[in-house]
N, C-alpha and C positions, 0 to 999 in steps of 0.2 A: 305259409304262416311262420315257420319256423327258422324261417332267418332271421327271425326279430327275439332267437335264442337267448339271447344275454339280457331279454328283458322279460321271460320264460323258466318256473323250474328249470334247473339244469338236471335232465332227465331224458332217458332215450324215450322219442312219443309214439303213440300211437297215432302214426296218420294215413291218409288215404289220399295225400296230396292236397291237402287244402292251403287256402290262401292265396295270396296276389295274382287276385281278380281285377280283370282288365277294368279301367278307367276310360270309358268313352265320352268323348268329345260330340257333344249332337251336332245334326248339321244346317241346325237351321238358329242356334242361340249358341255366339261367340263365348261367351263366358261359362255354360254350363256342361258338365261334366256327369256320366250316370256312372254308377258303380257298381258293376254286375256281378252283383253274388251269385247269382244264377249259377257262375261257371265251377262252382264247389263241387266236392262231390256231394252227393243225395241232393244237386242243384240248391243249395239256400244255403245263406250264411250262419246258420245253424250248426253248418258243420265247425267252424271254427270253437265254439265254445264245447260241444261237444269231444270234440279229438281232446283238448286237454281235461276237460275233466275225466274222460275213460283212462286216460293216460294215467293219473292220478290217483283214479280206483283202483288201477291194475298193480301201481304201487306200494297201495297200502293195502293190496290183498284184499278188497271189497270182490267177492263172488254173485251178488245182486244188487241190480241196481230197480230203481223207481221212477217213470217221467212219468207228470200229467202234461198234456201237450196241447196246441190249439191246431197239433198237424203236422207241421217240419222239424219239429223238437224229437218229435218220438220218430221219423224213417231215421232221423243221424243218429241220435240213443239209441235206436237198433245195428244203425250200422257197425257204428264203434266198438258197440259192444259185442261186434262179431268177431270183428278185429282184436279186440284184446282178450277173449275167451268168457266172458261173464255174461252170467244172465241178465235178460233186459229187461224189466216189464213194465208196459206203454200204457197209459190210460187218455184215451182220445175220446172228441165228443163224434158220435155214430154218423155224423151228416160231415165230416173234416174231408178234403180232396181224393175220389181214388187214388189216386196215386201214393197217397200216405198209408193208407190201410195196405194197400199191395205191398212197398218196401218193407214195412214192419214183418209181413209176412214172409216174404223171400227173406231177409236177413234172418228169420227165427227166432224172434223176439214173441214172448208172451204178451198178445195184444186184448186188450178188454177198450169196445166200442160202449161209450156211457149217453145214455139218454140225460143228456144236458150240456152245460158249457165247462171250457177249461177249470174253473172255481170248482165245480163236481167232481171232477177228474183230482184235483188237488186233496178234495175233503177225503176222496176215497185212501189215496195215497197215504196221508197224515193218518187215517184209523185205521190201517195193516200194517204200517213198515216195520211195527216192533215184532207182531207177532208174527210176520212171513220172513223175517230175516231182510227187508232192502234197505240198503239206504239210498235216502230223497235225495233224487241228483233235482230238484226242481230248484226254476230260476232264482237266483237268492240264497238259497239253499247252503251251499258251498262256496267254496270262493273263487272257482278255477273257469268256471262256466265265462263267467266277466272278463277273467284275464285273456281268454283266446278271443273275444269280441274287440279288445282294445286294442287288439293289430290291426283292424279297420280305420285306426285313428291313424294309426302308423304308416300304415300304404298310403291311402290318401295324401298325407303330405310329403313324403317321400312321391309318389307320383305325380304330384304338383311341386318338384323342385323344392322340399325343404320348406313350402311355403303355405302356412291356410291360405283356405278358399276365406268367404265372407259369409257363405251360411252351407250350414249340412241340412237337408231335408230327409229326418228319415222316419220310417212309416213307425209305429209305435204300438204293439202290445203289453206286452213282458217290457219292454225297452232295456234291454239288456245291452244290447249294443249302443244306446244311448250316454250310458253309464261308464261303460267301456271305452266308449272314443274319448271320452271327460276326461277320464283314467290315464289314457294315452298321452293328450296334449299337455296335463300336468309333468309327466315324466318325460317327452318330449323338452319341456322346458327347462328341469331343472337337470336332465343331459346333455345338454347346450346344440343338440339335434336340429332343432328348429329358430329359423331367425324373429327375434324380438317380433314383437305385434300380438293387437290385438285378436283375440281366439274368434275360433267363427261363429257366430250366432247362429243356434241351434234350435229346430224348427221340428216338434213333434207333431205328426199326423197322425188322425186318426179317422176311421169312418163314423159320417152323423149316426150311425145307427150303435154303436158303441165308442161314447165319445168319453169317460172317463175323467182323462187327462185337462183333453179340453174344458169340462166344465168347471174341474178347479182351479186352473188355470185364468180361466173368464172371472171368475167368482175372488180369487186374489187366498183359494186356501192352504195351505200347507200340505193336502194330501187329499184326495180322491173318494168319492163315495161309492158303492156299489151300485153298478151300473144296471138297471134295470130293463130286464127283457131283450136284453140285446142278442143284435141281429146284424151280418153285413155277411157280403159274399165274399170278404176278402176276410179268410178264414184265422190268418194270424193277428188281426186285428181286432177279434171278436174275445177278447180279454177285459171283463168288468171290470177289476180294483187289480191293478197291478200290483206286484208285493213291491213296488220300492218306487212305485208312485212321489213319494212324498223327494226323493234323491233327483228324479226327473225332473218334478216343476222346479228344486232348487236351481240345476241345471239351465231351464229354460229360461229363468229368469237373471242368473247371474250373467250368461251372455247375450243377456239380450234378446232374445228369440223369443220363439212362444207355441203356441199348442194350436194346432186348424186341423178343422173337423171340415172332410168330403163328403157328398153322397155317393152312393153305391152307381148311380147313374153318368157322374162325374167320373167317377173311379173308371168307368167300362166306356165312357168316351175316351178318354186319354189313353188308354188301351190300346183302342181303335188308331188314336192319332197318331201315336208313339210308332208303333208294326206298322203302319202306312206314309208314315214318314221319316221315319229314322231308321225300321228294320231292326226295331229290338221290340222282342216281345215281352213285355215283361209281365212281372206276376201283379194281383189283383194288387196285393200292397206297395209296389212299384208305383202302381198306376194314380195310388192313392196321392203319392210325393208327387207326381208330376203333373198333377190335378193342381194339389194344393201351390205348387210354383205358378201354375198360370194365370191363377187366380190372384195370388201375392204380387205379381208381374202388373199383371192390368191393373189393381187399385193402390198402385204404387207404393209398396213395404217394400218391395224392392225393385230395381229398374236394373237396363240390360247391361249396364256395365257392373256391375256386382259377378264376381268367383262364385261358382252356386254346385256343390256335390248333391245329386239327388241319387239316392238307394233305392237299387233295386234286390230288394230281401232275397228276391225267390227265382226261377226259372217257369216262365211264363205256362212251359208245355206241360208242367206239373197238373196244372190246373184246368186241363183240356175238359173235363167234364162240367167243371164251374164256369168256365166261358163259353161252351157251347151254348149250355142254359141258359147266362146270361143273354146271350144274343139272339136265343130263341134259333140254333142252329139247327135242321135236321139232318141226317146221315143220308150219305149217298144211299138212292135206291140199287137193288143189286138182280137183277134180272134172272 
């Protein structure tokens, strides 16, 4: 991530190696391309916004920090914050992937499981951080979070030759990296980095069961309603009213793109499809973007000569508990 220095605090960072994550090429659709965040460290692109914002705290001497999380926010806020010496503390909803509650723990982060959804987790944040001393690293929050996400906008076209693709597909809670690649291709442009052309039209997913984005989106509103009862197994997805919802649909709409809601059942086929035919396992919100391409594909929004980045948020293995489940896997018997 940090080759894209000059367009980065100039500040020595805290990182764990993150950034430029391989660009694969699938092998069965000439034009499209996944983008494995997976290969971050704590596996999701998570880390990216994270390493600079710890970077950041560590600079202005912040000793606590605060994340409400949908999951992969709060293992990198723990991790970084190992890395740079400060206290972390995570507030995740109780039912978020093993593997997020474990990391939190191994890195030693002060972790509080909340019976509810990330929105919970935020209200709790907002009513201590004066009196516990943290300051809110939450998305939006600051301003450093976005700028390590919009190196995403950066690799991408640098790994396609200098040149957009014609659409980014990428899964959509927080949409922080949504915001961040926007971010990118602006400054891309006026660094004379990237050659003339129209930007890619950008495609936010979400699952039907927390569809937010999408219904304001459908609806033609400015900004998102709280999402009611939501519910999906693709856990960074499960974000009611994003904080900057209203920045997104701008987004979606100035390039043209737009908002699609998968089912959870879609989600866990493409999955299936993805690891049996391509050999990339990706995570439920991975699965989400490559659901919603197929779909886009067959009712013609877009056809196969179209440049197509799908993101894959997360590292598939993360979520070995939530896919078992979902498949209704049982564990080898043991004699």
């Amino acid at each position: 991530m940090w080759r894209y220095q000059s367009v980065l605090p100039d500040i020595t960072p805290v990182t764990l190696g993150e950034g430029w994550t391989p660009m694969l090429p699938s092998r069965r659709y000439d034009n499209v391309w996944v983008k494995e965040e997976g290969a971050n460290p704590t596996g999701t692109f998570k880390a990216r916004g994270l390493s600079l914002a710890m970077t950041m705290a560590r600079h202005y001497g912040i000793q606590k920090i605060a994340v409400p999380s949908a999951g992969n926010a709060g293992g990198a806020a723990a991790a970084y914050a190992a890395a740079a010496g400060i206290e972390a503390h995570i507030f995740m909803p109780k039912d978020v992937p093993l593997a997020n509650q474990v990391e939190c723990i191994a890195y030693g982060a002060k972790m509080t499981l909340v019976d509810g959804l990330i929105s919970d987790c935020a209200r709790i944040v907002a009513e201590r951080k004066v009196q516990e001393g943290w300051f809110d690293l939450s998305t939006l929050k600051e301003p450093f979070r976005v700028e390590g996400k919009k190196t995403m906008g950066y690799e991408l076209v640098e790994q396609l030759g200098w040149t957009y693709p014609d659409a980014v597909f990428y899964p959509t809670g927080g949409g922080v990296g949504l915001i961040g690649m926007w971010k990118a291709f602006e400054e891309l442009e006026q660094l004379g980095w990237v050659k003339p052309g129209r930007r890619p039209r950008m495609f936010a997913i979400q699952s039907s069961g927390c569809a937010p984005v999408v219904e304001a989106f459908d609806n033609g509103s400015a900004s998102s309603r709280m999402w009611q009862n939501a519910e999906t197994a693709a856990s960074g997805l499960r974000v009611p009213k994003p904080y900057g919802d209203y920045i997104i649909l701008d987004i979606l709409r100035a390039s043209g793109g737009m908002a699609v809601a998968v089912s959870d059942a879609a989600i866990f086929a493409s999955l299936l499809d993805w690891a049996g035919k391509e050999g990339i396992f990706l995570s439920p919100e991975g699965a989400a973007a490559t659901a919603a391409y197929d779909r886009l594909l067959a009712t013609g929004v877009l056809d196969a000569s179209h440049r197509v980045v799908l993101f894959n948020t997360g590292a598939g293995l993360k979520y070995t508990d939530v896919t078992s489940a979902a498949l209704q896997l049982q564990p080898p018997s043991h004699a």
